[in-house]
PARONU-699770 format. One line per field, with one value per residue (C-alpha): x negated, y, z negated. Coordinates in Angstrom, 1 decimal, decimal comma, padded with zeros to 4 digits, always signed. Each point is the difference from the previous one (the first is absolute). Layout:
// PARONU-699770
east: [X ...];
north: [Y ...];
up: [Z ...];
// end
This chain:
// PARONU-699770
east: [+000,0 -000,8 -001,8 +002,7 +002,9 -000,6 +000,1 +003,1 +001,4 -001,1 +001,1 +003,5 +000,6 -000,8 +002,3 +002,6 -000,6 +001,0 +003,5 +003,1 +001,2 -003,8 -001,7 -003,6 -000,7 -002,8 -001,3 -002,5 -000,2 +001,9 -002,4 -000,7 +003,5 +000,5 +002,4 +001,6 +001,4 +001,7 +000,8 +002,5 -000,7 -000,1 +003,0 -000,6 +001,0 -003,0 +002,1 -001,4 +001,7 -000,9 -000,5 -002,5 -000,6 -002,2 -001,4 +000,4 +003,7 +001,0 +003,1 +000,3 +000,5 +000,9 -002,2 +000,8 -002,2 -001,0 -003,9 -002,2 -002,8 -001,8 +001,7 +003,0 +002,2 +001,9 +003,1 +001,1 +004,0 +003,0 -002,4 +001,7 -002,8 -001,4 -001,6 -000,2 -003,3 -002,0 -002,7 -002,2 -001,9 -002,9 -001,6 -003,8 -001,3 +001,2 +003,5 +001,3 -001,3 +001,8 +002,1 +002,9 +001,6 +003,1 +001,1 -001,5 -002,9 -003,3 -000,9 -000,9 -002,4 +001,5 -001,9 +001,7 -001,0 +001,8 +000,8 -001,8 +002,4 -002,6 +000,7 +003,2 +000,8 +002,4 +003,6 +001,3 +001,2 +004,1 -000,3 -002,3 +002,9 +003,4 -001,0 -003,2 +001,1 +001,2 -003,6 -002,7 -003,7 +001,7 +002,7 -003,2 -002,0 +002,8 +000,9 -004,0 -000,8 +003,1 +000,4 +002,6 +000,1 +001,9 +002,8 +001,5 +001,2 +003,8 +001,6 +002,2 +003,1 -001,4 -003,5 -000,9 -002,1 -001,0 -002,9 +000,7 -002,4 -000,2 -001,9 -001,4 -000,2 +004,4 +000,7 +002,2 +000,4 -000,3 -000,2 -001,5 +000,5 -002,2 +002,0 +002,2 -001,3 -002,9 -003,2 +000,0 +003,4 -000,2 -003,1 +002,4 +002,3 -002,5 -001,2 +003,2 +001,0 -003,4 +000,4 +004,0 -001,5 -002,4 +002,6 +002,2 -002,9 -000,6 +003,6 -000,7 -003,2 +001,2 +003,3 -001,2 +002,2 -001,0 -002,0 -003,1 +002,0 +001,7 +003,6 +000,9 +002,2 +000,4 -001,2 +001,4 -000,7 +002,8 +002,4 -003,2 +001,5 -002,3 +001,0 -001,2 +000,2 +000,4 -001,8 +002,1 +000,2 +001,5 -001,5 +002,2 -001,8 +001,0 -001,5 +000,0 -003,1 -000,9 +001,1 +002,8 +003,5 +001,1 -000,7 +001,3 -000,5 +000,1 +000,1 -002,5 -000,2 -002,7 +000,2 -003,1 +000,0 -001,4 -002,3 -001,9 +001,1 +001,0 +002,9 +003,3 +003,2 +003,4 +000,6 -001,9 +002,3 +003,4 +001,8 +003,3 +000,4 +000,4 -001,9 -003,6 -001,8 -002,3 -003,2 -000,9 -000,2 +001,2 +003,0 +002,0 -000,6 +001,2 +003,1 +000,2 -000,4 +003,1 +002,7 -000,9 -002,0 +001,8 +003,5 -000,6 -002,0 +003,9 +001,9 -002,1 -000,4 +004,4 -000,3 -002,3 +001,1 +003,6 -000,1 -003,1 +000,3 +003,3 -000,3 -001,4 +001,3 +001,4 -000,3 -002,4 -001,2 -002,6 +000,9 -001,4 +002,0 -001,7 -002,4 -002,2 -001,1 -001,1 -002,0 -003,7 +000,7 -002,7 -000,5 -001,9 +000,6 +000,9 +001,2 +003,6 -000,5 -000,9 +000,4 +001,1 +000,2 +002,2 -001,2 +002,0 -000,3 -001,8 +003,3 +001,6 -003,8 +001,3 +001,6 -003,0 -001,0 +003,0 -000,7 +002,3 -001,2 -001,9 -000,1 +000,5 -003,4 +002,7 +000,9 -004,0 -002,2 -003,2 -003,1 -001,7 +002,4 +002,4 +003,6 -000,4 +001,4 -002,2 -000,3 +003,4 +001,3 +002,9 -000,8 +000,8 +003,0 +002,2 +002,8];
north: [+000,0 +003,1 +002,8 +002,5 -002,7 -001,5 +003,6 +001,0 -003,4 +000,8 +003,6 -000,9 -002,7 +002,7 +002,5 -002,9 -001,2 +003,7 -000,6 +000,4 +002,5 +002,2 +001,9 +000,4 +004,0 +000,7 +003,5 +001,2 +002,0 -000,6 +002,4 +003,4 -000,6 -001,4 -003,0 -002,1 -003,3 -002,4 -003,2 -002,5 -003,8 -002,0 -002,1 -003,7 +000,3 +002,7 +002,9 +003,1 +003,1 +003,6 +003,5 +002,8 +003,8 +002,7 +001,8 +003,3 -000,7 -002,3 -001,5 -003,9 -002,0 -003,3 -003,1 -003,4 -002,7 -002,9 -002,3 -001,2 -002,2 +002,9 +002,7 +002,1 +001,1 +003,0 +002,5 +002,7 +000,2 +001,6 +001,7 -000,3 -002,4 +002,5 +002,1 -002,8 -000,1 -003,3 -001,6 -002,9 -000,7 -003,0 +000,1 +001,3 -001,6 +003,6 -000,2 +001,0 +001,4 +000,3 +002,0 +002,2 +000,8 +002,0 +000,1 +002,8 +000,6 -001,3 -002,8 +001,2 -002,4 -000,7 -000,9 -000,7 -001,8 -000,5 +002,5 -000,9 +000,8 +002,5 +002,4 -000,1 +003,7 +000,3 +000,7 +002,6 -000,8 +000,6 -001,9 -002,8 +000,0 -000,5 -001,6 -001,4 -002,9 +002,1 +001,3 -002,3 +000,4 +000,7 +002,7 +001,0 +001,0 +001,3 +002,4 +001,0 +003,5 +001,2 +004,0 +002,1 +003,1 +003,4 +000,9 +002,8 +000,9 +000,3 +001,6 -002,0 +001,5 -000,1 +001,1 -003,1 -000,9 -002,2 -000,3 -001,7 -002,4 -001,6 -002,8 +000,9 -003,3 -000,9 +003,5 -001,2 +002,8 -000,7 +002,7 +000,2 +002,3 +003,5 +001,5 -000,6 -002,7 +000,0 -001,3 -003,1 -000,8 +001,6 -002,9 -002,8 +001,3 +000,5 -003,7 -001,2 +002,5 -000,7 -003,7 -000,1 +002,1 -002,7 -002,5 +001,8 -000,4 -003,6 -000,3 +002,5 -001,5 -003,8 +000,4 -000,3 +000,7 -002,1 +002,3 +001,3 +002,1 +000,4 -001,0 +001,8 +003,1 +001,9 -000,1 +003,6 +001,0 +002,1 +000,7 +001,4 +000,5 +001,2 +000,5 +000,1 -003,9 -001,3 +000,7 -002,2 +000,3 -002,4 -001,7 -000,5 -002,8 -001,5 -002,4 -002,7 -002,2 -002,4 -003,5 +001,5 -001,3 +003,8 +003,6 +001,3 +002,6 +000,0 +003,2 -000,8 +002,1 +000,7 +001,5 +000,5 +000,8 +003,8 -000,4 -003,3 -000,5 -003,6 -001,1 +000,5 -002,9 +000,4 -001,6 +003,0 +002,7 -002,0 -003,2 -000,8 +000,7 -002,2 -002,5 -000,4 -000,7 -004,0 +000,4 +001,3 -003,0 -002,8 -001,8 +001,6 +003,6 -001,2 -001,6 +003,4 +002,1 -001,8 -000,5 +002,6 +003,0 +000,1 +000,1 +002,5 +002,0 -000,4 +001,5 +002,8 +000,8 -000,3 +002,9 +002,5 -001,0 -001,3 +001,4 -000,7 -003,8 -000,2 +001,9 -002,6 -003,5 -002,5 -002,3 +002,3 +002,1 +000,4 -001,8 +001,8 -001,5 -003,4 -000,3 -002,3 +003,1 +001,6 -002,6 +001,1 +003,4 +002,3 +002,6 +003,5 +003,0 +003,2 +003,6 -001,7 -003,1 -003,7 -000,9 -003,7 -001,1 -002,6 -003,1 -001,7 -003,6 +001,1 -000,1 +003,0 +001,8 +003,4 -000,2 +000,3 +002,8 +002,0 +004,0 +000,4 -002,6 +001,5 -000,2 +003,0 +000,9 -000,2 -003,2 -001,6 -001,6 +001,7 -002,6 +001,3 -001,7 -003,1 +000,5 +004,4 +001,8 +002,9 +003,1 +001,7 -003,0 -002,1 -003,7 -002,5 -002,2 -002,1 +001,9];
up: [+000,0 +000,7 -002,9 +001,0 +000,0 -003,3 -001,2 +001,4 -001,3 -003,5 +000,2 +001,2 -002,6 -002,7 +001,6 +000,0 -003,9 -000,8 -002,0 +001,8 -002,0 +000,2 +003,2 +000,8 +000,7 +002,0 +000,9 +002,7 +003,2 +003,6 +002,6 -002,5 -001,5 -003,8 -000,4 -002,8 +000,7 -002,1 +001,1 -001,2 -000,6 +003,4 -000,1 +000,8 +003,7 -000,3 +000,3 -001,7 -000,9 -001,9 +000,7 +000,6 +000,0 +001,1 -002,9 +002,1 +000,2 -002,9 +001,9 -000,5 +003,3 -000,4 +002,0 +001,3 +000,8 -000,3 -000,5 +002,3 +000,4 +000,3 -002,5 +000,0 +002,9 -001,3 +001,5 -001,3 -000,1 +001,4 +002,4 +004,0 +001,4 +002,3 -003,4 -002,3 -001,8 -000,3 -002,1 +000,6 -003,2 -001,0 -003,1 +000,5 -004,0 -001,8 +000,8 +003,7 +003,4 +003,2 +002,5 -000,4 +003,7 +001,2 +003,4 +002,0 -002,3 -000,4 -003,0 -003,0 -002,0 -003,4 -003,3 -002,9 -003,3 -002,9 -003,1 -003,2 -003,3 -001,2 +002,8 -000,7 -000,5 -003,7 -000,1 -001,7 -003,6 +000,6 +003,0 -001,9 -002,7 +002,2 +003,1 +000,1 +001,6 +003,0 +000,4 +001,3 +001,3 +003,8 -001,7 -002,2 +003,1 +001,9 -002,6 -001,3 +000,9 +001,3 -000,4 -002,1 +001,9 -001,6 +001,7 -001,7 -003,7 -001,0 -002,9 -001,6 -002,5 -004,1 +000,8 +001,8 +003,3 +002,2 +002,8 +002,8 +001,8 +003,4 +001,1 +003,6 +001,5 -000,7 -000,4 -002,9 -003,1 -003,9 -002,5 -003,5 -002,7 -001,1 -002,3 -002,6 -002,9 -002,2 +002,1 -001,3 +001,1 +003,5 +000,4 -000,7 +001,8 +003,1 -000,6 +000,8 +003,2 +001,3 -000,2 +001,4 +002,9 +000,2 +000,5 +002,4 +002,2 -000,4 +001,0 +003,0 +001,0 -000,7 +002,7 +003,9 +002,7 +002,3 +002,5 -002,5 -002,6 -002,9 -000,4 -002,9 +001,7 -003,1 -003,7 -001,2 -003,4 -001,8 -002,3 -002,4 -003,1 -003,1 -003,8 -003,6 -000,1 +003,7 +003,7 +002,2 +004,1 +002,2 +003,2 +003,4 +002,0 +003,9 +001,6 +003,2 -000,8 +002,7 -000,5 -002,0 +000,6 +000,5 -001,7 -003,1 -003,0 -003,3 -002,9 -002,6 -002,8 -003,0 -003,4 -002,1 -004,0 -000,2 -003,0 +001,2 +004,0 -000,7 +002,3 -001,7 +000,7 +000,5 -003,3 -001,4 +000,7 +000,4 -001,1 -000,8 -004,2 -001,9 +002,4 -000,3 +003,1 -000,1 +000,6 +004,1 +002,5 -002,5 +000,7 -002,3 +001,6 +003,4 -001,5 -001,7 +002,5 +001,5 -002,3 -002,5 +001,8 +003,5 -001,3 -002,5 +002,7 +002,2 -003,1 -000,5 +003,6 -000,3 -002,9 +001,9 +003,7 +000,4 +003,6 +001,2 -001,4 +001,7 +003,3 +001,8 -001,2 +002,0 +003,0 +002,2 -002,7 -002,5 -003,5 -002,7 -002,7 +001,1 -003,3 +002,1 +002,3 -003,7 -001,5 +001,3 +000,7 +001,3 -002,5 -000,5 -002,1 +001,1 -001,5 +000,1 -001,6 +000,9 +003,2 +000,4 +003,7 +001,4 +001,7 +002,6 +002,0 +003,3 +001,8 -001,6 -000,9 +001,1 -003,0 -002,4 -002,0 +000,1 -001,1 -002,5 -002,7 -002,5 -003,8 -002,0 -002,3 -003,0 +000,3 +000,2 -001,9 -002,2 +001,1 -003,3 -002,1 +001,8 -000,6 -001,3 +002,4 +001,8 -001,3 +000,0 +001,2 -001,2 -000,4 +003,6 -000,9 +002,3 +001,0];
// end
């Protein structure tokens, strides 16, 4: 046997011991361009799939190939044929040399080897603490150096305000706030904002749209809403990622404790009194969230909204009294309360997040102290 076959045979049966459930990342240079890939497990038919990006653009493409005797035959996908960028790959005793072609161009040689965990660059604590299973050494590179830039400052009502910040390469906005809590507390808070921005972009960067770019079509920050005990905003997300069975949206919204920026839930500022809510994610908090938060979410909507929760019942319309369409609401705070957002089975989605559902500040929750209403406030009970 051939020196250069045996290697590719033991190179390839490393790539394929990889678990299942783990990726290899390399990182290196196609022509003057840098490039991560990460490539997935080879099946046992020998079918290998994963992803790459330019580090000059940061947009994920995905890859589909499969082994040779040789190496790796790689395509990137959703491309039309005619523009769809190849890779031919062996293993060269460091990790992975080659060619990377697209039609109408000249090859560009390709050297890749694979990522050592010390290089890693470090994710940033709040990300480390909430998600850190979403972030691995490809989201880690993907995400290293990218650049906050200002984009203006607003004044917000009580003496507060914000900086915005753009990220050049999505274009996508975040802001952070300058003014309004002791220093210490506007750093916490900061942490937090930077890291959310942070993952926005993994979100923006991770969805392809088949011909090179991202298909995240918006990812709008606002609703900013700043107090003595809250900084809440709300983000309004669209997107048609390829191999997607078709588009959609979603509201997401964020609410931060003011004195220490960690993320507030909705437990913290309302539940149905005298109910107390199981602890978050156990079984008991979903069965909770059904039978004891949803309904009483209906009544009080019934108090504040008769109307609105009636106008558009029935066959064809949009059933707000349906405690189902309440249960995981979409929520943000706002100068006029708690906004809770409807939910609706895909069919009837243009029903979601109607624009009259909020919460009245007197009838929440003080976070400092479960159960005491806020400030002012009278104490949340079940109408």
């Amino acid at each position: 046997m051939r020196p250069e076959a045996a290697l590719a045979g033991l190179l390839l049966a490393a790539l394929a011991a990889v678990p299942a459930s783990a990726q290899t990342v390399l990182q290196g240079q196609v022509g003057r361009a840098a490039v991560v890939l990460e490539l997935d497990a080879p099946t046992p038919d020998g079918r290998v799939d994963g992803r790459y990006f330019y580090t000059r653009y940061r947009q994920s493409i995905p890859l589909e190939g499969e082994r040779t005797p040789k190496g790796l035959v790689l395509r990137a996908q959703g491309f039309d044929e005619d523009a769809q960028e190849r890779m031919s790959l062996q293993p060269d005793g460091r990790g992975w040399r080659g060619q990377f072609v697209k039609p109408g161009r000249p090859p560009l040689a390709g050297v890749l080897q694979p990522v050592p965990g010390q290089a890693l660059p470090s994710l940033p604590a709040a990300l480390r603490q909430e998600n850190a299973q979403d972030y691995g050494p490809y989201e880690r590179l993907q995400l290293a150096g990218l650049r906050f830039l200002p984009a203006g400052e607003q004044a917000l009502p009580g003496g507060y305000r914000i900086r915005w910040l753009r990220e050049p390469l999505s274009g996508r906005r975040m802001y952070e706030v300058v003014a309004g809590y002791p220093a210490p507390a506007l750093a916490a808070i900061n942490r937090q904002l930077h890291a959310d921005f942070l993952a926005l972009l993994a979100r923006q960067f991770g969805c392809y749209d088949g011909q090179g770019g991202s298909g995240m079509d918006t990812a709008d920050v606002h609703s900013v809403y700043l107090d003595a005990r809250h900084v809440s905003h709300a983000i309004q997300y669209s997107w048609s990622c390829w191999g997607a069975a078709h588009p959609d949206f979603a509201l997401e919204g964020t609410t931060l404790d003011a004195r220490d920026g960690h993320r507030l839930e909705l437990e913290d500022l309302w539940q149905p009194a005298p109910s107390a809510a199981p602890p978050r994610g156990s079984d008991g908090w979903f069965a909770w969230r059904r039978d004891v938060f949803a309904p009483a979410v209906v009544a009080l909507l019934a108090r504040l909204y008769p109307q609105e929760l009636q106008a558009d019942a029935g066959e064809d319309g949009c059933d707000y009294r349906d405690p189902e369409v309440w249960t995981f609401p979409a929520w943000y705070l706002s100068a006029r309360g708690l906004y809770l957002g409807a939910s609706f089975a895909r069919v009837d989605r243009r029903c979601d997040n109607p624009d009259w559902s909020f919460v009245p500040t007197a009838r929440l929750r003080d976070p400092a102290a479960p159960g005491r209403p806020q400030a002012g406030a009278s104490r949340a009970t079940t109408p």
